[in-house]
DRENVOKOL-849001 format. One line per field, with one value per residue (C-alpha): residue number from 1; residue in three letters; chain; x, y, z. Coordinates in steps of 0.001 Angstrom, whole numbers, plus 500000, padded with zeros to 6 digits. Layout:
REM DRENVOKOL-849001
num NUM	...
residuo Ala	...
cadena A	...
c1 X	...
c2 Y	...
c3 Z	...
END
This chain:
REM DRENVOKOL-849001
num 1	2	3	4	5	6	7	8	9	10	11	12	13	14	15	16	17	18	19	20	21	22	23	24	25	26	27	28	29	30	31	32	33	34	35	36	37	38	39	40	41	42	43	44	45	46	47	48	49	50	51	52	53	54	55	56	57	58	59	60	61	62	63	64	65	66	67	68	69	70	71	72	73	74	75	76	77	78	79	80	81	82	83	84	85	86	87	88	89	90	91	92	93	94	95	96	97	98	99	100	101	102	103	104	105	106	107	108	109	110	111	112	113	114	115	116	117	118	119	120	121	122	123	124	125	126	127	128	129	130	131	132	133	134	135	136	137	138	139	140	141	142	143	144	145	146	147	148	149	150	151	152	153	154	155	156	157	158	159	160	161	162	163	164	165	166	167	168	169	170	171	172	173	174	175	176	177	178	179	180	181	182	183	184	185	186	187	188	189	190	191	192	193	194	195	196	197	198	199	200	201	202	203	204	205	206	207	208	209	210	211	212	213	214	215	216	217	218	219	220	221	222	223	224	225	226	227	228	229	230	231	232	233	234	235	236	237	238	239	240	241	242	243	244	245	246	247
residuo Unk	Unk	Unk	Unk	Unk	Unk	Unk	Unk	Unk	Unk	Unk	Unk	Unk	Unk	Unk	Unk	Unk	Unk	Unk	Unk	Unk	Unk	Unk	Unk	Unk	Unk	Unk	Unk	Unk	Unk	Unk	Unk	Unk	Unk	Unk	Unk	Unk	Unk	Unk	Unk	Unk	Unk	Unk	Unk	Unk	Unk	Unk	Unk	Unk	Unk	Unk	Unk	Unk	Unk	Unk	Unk	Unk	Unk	Unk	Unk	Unk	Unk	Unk	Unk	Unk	Unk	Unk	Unk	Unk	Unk	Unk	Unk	Unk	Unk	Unk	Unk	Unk	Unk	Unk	Unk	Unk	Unk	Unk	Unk	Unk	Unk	Unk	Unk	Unk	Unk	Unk	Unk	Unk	Unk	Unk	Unk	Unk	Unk	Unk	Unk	Unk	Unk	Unk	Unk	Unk	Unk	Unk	Unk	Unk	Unk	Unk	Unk	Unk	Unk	Unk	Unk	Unk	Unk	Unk	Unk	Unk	Unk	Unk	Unk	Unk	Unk	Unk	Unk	Unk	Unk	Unk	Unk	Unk	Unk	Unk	Unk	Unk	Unk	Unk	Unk	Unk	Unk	Unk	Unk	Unk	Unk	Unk	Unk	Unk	Unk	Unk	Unk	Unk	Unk	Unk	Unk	Unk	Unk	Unk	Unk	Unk	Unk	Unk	Unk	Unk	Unk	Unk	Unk	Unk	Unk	Unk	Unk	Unk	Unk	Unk	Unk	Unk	Unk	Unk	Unk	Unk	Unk	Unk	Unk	Unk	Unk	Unk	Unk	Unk	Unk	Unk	Unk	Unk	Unk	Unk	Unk	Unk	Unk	Unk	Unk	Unk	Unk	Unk	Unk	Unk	Unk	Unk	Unk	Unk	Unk	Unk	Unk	Unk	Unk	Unk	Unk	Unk	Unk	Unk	Unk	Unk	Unk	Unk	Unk	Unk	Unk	Unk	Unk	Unk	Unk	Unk	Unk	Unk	Unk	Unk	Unk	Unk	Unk	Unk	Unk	Unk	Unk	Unk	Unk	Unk	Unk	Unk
cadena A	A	A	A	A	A	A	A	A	A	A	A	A	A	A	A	A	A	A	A	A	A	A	A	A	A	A	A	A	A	A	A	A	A	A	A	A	A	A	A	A	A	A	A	A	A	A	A	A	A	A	A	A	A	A	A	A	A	A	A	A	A	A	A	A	A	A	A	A	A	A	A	A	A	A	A	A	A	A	A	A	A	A	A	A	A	A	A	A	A	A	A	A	A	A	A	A	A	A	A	A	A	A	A	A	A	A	A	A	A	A	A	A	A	A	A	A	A	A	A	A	A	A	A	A	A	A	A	A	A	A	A	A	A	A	A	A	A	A	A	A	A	A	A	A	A	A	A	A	A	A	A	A	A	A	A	A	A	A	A	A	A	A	A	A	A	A	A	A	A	A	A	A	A	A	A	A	A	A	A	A	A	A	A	A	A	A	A	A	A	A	A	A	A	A	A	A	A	A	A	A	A	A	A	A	A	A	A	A	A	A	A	A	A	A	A	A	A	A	A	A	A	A	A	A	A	A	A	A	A	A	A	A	A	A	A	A	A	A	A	A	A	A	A	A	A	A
c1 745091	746981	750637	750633	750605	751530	750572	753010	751670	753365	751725	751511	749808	748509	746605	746538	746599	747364	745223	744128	743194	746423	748555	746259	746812	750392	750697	748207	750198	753805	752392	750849	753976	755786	753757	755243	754073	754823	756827	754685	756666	758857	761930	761877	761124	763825	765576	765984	765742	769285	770249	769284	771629	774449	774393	775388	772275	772789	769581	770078	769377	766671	765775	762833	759446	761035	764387	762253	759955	763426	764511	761882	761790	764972	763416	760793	763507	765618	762126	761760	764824	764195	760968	761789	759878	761982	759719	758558	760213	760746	757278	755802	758191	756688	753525	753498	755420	753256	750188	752425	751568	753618	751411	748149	746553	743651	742828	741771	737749	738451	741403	739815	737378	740449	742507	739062	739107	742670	742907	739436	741334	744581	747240	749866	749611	753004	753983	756790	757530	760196	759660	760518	759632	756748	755164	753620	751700	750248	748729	747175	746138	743877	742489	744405	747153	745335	745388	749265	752028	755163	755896	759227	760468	763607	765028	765120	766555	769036	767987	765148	762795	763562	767118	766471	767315	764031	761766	763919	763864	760012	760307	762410	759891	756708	758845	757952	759649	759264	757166	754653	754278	751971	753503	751784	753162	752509	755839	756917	760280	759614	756624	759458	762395	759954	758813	762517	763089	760328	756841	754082	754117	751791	751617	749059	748004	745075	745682	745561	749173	751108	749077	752128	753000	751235	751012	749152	745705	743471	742853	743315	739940	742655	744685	741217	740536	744120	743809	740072	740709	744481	744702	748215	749612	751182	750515	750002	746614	744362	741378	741416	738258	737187	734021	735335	738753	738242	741298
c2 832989	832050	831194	830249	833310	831220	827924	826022	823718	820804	821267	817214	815017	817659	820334	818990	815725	815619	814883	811507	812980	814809	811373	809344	811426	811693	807989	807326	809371	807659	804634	805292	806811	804112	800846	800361	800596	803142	803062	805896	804677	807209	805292	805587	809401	810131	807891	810393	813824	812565	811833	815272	816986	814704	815583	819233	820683	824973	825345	822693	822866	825888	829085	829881	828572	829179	827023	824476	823963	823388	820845	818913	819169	817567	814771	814456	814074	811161	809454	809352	807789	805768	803862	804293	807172	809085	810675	814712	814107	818374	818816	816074	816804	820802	819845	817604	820527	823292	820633	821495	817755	818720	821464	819937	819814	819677	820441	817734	818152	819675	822457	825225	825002	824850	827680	829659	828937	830018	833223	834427	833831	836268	833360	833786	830924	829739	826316	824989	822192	820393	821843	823406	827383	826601	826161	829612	828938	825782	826814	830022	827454	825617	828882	828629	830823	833487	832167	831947	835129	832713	829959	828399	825851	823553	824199	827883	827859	824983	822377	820243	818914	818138	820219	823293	825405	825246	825162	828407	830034	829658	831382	833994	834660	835066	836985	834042	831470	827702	828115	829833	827942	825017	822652	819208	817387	813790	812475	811252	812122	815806	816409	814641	817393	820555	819446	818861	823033	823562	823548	822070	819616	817514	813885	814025	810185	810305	806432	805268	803941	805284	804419	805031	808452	810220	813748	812381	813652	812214	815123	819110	819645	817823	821175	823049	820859	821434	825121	824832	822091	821634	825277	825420	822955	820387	816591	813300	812825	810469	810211	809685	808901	812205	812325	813610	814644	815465	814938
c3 094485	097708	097455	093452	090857	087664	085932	083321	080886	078647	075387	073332	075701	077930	076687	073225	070832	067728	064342	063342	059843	058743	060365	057953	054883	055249	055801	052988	050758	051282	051055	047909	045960	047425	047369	050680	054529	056263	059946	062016	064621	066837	066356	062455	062888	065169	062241	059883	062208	063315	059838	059241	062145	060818	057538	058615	058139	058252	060461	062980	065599	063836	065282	063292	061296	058330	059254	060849	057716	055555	058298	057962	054105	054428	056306	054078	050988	053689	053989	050247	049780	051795	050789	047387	045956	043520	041311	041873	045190	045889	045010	046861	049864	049841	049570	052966	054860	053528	055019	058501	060231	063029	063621	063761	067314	069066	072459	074645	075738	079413	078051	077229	080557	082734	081326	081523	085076	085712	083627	085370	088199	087357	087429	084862	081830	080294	077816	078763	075271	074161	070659	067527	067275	065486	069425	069712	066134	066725	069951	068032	065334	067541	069472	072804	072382	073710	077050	077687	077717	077518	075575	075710	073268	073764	070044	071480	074964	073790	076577	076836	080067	082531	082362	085131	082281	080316	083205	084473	081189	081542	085321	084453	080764	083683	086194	089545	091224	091397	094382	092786	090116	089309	086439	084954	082122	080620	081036	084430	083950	082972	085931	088265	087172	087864	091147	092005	091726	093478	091481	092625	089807	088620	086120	083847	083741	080808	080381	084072	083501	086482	089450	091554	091283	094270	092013	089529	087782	085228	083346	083387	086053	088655	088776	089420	092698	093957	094429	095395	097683	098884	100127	098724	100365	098307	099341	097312	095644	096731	094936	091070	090225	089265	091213	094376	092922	089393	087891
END
């Protein structure tokens, strides 16, 4: 195992994606009660998830499923009124929340090969998400939580990546250091903030969009060649082709 005893993973954009299906029917359904288009984008959700905190919400931010899934009810309700749709608006906005769309993931082709590899090695697993608590569910829902003994979500250590205090909540939770740890993440600002305590961190470029990080892989097989091939030594990557360096 060498110098390394524990690997951290983000969880969106890393080991999983989410579900084209569910997005559709959600977005099929508001569109149909409302006879309007609906804005998927991340600015309109973040919309209404502050208008939610504002509006002195009891469970906000929430420490549990159950708080999160009235949170989000709420949301639902703020979405209704805004596109319009006043008619069984508690029933319609249970129904969509009982569906769980936040929940529904998938792992990307290469995840479950790679966290094979590292559990029949002995390292230590650990998700490290800037999440509700519902993090430790969705990862059973699509069959990987099996592989991970920590999972530490930013609505429950009160900070979120790349603030030291999540990634060290996530240390302290597997009982090693920064040094030991391996950490790759999607988001350059995240992978950045764990490599500056110490991990050998790693961007997770599936899109071939950051050609300039030096610590960047292609996909999850990229942390399997650094600890067959760097010998623990952490040094920009060079090859991302994934034929020589498969990442």
């Amino acid at each position: 195992m060498g110098r390394y005893k524990a690997v951290f993973f983000d969880r969106d954009g890393t080991l999983v994606r989410g579900d084209p299906e569910w997005t559709r029917f959600r977005d099929e359904h508001l569109e149909q009660w409302s006879g309007r288009k609906f804005d998927s984008s991340y600015d309109y959700f973040m919309k209404f998830f502050e208008k939610v905190e504002r509006g002195g919400f009891p469970f906000a931010p929430y420490k549990t499923v159950d708080q999160e899934m009235d949170f989000f009810r709420q949301w639902y309700l703020y979405v209704f009124e805004d596109m319009g749709i006043t008619e069984k608006t508690a029933e319609r906005a249970d129904m969509l929340v009982e569906k769980l769309w936040y929940l529904k993931k998938h792992p990307y082709p290469e995840t479950v090969e790679v966290l094979e590899y590292f559990r029949g090695k002995g390292y230590k697993m650990g998700v490290i998400s800037d999440s509700t608590p519902s993090l430790e569910m969705t990862l059973e829902a699509c069959g990987l939580h099996r592989y991970f003994t920590s999972f530490t979500a930013s609505s429950l250590v009160g900070a979120e990546k790349p603030d030291p205090a999540i990634f060290r909540a996530a240390l302290e939770a597997q009982g090693v250091t920064a040094e030991e740890s391996i950490y790759v993440d999607d988001y350059p600002p995240e992978a950045e903030g764990a490599r500056k305590l110490g991990f050998a961190s790693f961007l997770l470029d599936r899109q071939g969009i950051h050609p300039e990080d030096p610590f960047t892989i292609s996909n999850l097989r990229g942390l399997v060649n650094f600890v067959e091939r760097q010998g623990g030594i952490l040094r920009p990557l060079t090859n991302r082709t994934g034929q020589n360096y498969p990442g």
